[in-house]
Each structure stands twice: as structure tokens, then as C-alpha cells.
N, C-alpha and C positions, 0 to 999 in steps of 0.2 A: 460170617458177618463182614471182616475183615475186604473181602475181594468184593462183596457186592456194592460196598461200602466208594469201593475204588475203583467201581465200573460206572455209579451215579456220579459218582464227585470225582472227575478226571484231576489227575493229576497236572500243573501247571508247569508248561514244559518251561516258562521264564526263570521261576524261583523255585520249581520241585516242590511246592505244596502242595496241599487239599484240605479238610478238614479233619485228618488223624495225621498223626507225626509216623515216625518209622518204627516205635517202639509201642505205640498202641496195640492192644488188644494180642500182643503177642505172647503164645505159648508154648511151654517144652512139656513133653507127654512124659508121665513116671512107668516104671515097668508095668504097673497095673490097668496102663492105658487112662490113667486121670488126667488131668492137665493142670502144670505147677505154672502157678503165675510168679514170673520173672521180674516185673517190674511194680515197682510201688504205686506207680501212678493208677495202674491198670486195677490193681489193687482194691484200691481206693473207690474206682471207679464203679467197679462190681459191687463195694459195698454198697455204695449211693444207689445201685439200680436194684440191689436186695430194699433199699429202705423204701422206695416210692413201690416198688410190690408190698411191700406191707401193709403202707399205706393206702392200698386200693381195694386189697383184702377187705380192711377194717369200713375206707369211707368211701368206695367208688371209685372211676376210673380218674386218674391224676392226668387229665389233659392238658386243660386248659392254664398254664404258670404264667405270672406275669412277665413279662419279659424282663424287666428291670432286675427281678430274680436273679433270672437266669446268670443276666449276663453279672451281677456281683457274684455271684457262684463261681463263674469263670476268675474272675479278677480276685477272690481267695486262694482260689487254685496258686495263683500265680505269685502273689504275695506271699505263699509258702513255700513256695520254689526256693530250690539251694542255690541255681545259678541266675538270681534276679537281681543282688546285689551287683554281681560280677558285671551283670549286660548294663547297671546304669540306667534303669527303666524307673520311673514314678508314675503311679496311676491316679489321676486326676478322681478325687471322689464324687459317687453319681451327681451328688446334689451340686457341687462347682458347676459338674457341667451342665444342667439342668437350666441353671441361674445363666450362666454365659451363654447357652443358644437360646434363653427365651430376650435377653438384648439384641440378638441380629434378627432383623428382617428376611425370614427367608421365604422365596418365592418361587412358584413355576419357572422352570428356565433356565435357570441358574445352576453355575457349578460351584460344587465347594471343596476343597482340596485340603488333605491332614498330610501334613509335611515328615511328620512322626506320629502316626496314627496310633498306636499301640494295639489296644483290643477293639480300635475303632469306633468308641462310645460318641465322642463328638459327631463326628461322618454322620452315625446313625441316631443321633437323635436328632440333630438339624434337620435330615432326609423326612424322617418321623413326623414332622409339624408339616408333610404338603399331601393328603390323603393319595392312596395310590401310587404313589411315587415311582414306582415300579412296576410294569401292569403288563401283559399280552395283547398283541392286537392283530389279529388275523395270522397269529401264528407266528409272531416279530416280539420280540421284547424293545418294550419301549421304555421311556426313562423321562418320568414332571420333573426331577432335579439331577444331576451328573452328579455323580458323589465318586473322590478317588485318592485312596490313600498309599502311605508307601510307609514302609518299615526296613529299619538297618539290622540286620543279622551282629549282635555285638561279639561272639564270639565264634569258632568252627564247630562247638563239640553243640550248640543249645537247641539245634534244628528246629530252628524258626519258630519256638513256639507261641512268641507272641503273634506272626502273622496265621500260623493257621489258628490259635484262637479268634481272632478278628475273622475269620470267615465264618468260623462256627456262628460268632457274633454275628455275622450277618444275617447264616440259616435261620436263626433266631428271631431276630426282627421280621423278616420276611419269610416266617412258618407260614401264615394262611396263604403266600401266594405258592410254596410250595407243594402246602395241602388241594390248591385247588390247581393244580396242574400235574398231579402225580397219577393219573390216567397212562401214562406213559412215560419210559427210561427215557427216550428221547427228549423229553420236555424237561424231565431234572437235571440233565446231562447239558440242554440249553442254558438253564440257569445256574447250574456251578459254573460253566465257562464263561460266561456273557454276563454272570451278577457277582458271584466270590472269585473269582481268577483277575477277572476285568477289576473290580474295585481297588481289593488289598492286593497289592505287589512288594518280596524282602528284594532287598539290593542286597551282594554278597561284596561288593567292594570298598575300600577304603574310603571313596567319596561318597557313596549312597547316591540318591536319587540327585548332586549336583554334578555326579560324572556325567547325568545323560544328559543335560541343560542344553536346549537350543538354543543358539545367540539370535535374540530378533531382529529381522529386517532392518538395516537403519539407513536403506536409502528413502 
């Protein structure tokens, strides 16, 4: 799962992400050739995907989840994290941000930029109110609204977890344009670089995204 996983979703040679951390899905084999899960998260993980099998056993295939779901699912996750204190992160709840992008105007065209994006809810819900926003067009990915966010890695050891959850976050919001271009690796492998690589980017350094600040034109 692990490699095919990292052959869709290339890894981003700017910040070393993708959509699994270094420690996902990772396992050690016991003498009887079973596989010991190492980490908690992964754990956890397998339980959630035992539960949504049960649940399809009992009432059908569990396709279709709201997104909004999803991404608070994500944003538990994280809020239980040991090292969320340490990074200094606050997660805006859904409804705040729901209420704050239905006050801005947004329109074809236009870019919109999260300075501290987090799990990139803002990004993706402003994107979300222009249909299609994201769309193929003879074989081009094209873009109704620019959306671009950036995130500060707050410590060495927490390997970016808030930016590859933000991509996940992405996959998420934009499942049907995944689903309806998944005819070929090439086409998923277009939009993890060109949709999750291109949007969310972590800065590893002290200044974050003001080390890279262009000074504007002032003649």
C-alpha cells in the first residue's frame, strides 16, 4: 500500500511531503511472519478502517462521507496529538470558518492565500463556493480560483504533520475530481503535483514563508 501509495502521490521535493508522514503504515514482521504495528497512530488507523468494514458489512458500501466529516476526523486526530501543544497550532472550528468565508466575496479569478494555513480549512472552503474550481481541460489542469497555502514546521522531530494533513485535506475536498480522472497513474500523479504539492507548502526555517518575500518593484 505503502509504495503505491508513493508512486500516486509523489513526494514534494521543496518540503519532503505527500499525503502519509514517514511513520505511516509502517511495520516490523514477528517470528511467525505477522506484522507488529509500531506505531500508535497506524494503530488507530487500522481500527477506523476495521470500523467503516463493519459498517458496510451491516448497511452498504460507506462511499459517499460528507466532507466536513472527514476533514473534523482529521482535525481530532490532531487535537489529540502529544506534540500540538509544543507546535503552538490552534484549529479554527468548522463553524467560525464557515461564517468568516460566507462574509468574503469570492469569485472566479481570484487568488486567496493562508499565510498559516493549518489543515487548510479556510483555502478549502472559500475554493468550495466557486463550482469546479479545479477542473481538466484537454489534458491541462486548470484553476476558477488560485488557492495557496504555506505552513511553518514548529519543531524538527513532528514531520510536517499539519501540512501533509492539509493535502489529505485537499484529496478530500477534491475526491470527485480524483475519482473522475483515475483512468490513469499519470493523471493522479498530475494532480498530487500540480493540486496537493502546488497549494500546501511547510517552510523549514526560522523565518517561514517571510524568508522568501520578494521586495516589490518601487520604481
Amino acid at each position: 500500500m505503502r509504495e503505491k501509495l508513493l508512486e500516486l502521490f509523489p513526494v514534494n521535493p521543496k518540503d519532503n511531503t505527500t499525503i502519509i508522514n514517514g511513520r505511516l503504515f509502517h511495520t516490523k514482521i514477528d517470528e511467525m511472519g505477522n506484522p507488529i504495528i509500531i506505531d500508535s497512530a497506524a494503530d488507530c488507523f487500522g481500527k477506523l478502517l476495521d470500523c467503516f468494514k463493519e459498517y458496510e458489512s451491516e448497511h452498504g458500501k460507506f462511499v459517499y462521507i460528507h466532507k466536513d466529516f472527514k476533514s473534523k476526523l482529521f482535525e481530532t486526530f490532531m487535537k489529540n496529538s502529544s506534540t500540538k501543544d509544543g507546535m503552538g497550532q490552534f484549529f479554527t472550528p468548522l463553524k467560525v470558518v464557515q461564517e468568516m468565508v460566507r462574509m468574503v466575496d469570492i469569485y472566479e479569478g481570484m487568488s486567496i492565500c493562508g499565510p498559516a494555513c493549518g489543515v487548510g480549512k479556510f483555502l478549502l472552503k472559500a475554493a468550495s463556493r466557486i463550482p469546479n474550481s479545479v477542473y481538466f481541460e484537454n489534458g491541462v489542469l486548470k484553476y476558477a480560483v488560485q488557492i495557496e497555502g504555506f505552513e511553518k514546521r514548529m519543531e524538527d522531530n513532528n514531520d510536517d504533520l499539519t501540512t501533509i494533513l492539509a493535502k489529505a485535506n485537499i484529496l478530500i475536498y477534491y475526491s470527485d475530481l480524483f475519482k473522475n480522472n483515475c483512468d490513469s497513474a499519470q493523471k493522479i500523479q498530475t494532480l498530487a503535483d500540480q493540486l496537493l504539492n502546488r497549494v500546501i507548502t511547510s517552510h523549514h526555517t526560522t523565518l517561514g514563508t517571510l524568508g522568501t518575500l520578494i521586495p516589490e518593484n518601487m520604481t
